[in-house]
SEKEPA-185332 format. One record per residue (C-alpha): z, x, y. Coordinates in steps of 0.001 Angstrom, whole numbers. Last residue first. Layout:
N
         w         u         v
         Z         X         Y
...
//
This chain:
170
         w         u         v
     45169     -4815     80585
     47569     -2151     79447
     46936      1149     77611
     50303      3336     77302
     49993      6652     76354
     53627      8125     76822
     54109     12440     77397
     55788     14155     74273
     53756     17700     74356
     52066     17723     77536
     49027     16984     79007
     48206     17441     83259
     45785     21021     82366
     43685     18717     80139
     42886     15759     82643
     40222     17387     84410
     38619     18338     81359
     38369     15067     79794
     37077     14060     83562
     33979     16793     83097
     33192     15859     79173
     33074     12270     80218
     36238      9900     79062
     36920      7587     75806
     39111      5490     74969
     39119      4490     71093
     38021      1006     70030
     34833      1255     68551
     33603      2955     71703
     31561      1950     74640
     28568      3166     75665
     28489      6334     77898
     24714      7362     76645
     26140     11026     76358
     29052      9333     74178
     32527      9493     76012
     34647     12730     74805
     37707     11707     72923
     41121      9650     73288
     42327      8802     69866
     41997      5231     67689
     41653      6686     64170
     43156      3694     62663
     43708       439     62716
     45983     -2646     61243
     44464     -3126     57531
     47293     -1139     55979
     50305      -310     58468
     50778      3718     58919
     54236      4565     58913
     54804      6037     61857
     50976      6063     62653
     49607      2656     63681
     48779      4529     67054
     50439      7930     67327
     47760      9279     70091
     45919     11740     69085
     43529     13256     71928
     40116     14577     70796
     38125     17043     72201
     34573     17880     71106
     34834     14442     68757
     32228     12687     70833
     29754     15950     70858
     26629     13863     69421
     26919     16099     66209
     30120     15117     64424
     33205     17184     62932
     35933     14761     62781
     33709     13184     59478
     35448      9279     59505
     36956      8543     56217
     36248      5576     53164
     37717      7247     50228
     36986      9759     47566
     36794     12949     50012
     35093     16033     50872
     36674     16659     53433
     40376     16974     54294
     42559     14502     56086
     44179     13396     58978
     46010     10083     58417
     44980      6720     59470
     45110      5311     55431
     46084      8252     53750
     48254      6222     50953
     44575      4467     50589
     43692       603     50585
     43596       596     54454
     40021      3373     54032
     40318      4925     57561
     40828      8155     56151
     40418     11142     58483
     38061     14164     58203
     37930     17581     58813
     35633     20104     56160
     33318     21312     59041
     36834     22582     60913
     38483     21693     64021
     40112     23797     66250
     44379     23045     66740
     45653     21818     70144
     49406     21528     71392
     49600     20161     75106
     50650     22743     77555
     46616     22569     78301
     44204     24757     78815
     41379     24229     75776
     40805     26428     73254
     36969     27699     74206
     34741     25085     73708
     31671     24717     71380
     32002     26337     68068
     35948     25858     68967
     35375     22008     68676
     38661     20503     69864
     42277     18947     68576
     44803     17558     70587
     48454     16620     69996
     51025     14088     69407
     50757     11733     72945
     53329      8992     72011
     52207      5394     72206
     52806      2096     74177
     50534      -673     73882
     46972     -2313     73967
     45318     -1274     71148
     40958      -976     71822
     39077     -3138     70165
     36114     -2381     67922
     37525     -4582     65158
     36975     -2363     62439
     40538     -2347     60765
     42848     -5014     62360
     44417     -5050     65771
     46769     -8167     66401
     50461     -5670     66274
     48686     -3669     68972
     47725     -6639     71112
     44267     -6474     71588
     41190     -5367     73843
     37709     -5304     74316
     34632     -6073     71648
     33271     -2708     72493
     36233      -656     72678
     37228      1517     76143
     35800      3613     78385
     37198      5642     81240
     37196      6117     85095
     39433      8520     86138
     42492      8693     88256
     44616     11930     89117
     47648     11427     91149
     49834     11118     88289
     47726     10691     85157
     45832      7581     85636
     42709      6326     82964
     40732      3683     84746
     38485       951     83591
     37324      -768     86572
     36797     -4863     87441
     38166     -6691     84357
     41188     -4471     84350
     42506     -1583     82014
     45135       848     83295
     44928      3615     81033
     48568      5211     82051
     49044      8821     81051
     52672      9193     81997
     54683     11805     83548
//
């Protein structure tokens, strides 16, 4: 089974089998994976392998899901500085280059979803940290992840699995 985020000018969708939710995608829209560059705030089109989840056990009990999850901590991070060897790798906190803090306030990063974007090896300069996460309360769009509402996130947990295809199309 797929997780297809189908991705049209009329309704952003995010299909799982029968299951279809609306979702939301990068500000500034989309782009070719191989066009994406650092900061863009679009969204990847492509294919990419579901790796595993991770979640806010302060706030959520481990979530229900054959999919492989792992709590955050205060100390996660993950370096989106292109000029690093960690460049769009998990890392830990504190550090000496530019990262994004996985354990944030406005709930976003409750549940994430990582996707092997620009992973295998990372490419400098061409993206990172594009998961699928909790939609702001305010449900603006992201800086180029996908995003879904707290309740459709956890519709679509139970449906994940270890190996199963992200692919975002337009």
């Amino acid at each position: 089974m797929n997780i297809t985020i189908q991705i049209d000018t009329t309704q952003l969708t995010l299909t799982c089998g029968d299951l279809v939710l609306p979702c939301r995608v990068g500000m500034d829209g989309f782009v070719a994976m191989k066009d994406g560059r650092e900061g863009d705030r679009k969204t990847p089109l492509g294919d990419y392998a579901l790796r595993f989840g991770l979640y806010r056990a302060d706030r959520l009990p481990p979530p229900r899901s054959a999919l492989t999850f792992r709590p955050l901590r205060e100390d996660d991070g993950w370096c989106d500085d292109p000029d690093s060897a960690a460049y769009n790798r998990f890392i830990r906190l504190p550090a000496l280059v530019s990262h994004e803090k996985m354990w944030r306030e406005d709930g976003a990063y409750d549940i994430i979803l990582v996707i092997s974007h620009n992973d295998s090896p990372p490419v400098p300069h061409l993206g990172s940290a594009v998961f699928i996460h909790v939609a702001q309360p305010d449900d603006r769009k992201t800086m180029g992840c996908v995003a879904l509402a707290p309740d459709e996130m956890a519709q679509l947990l139970p449906h994940l699995r270890m190996g199963m295809t992200v692919r975002i199309t337009s």
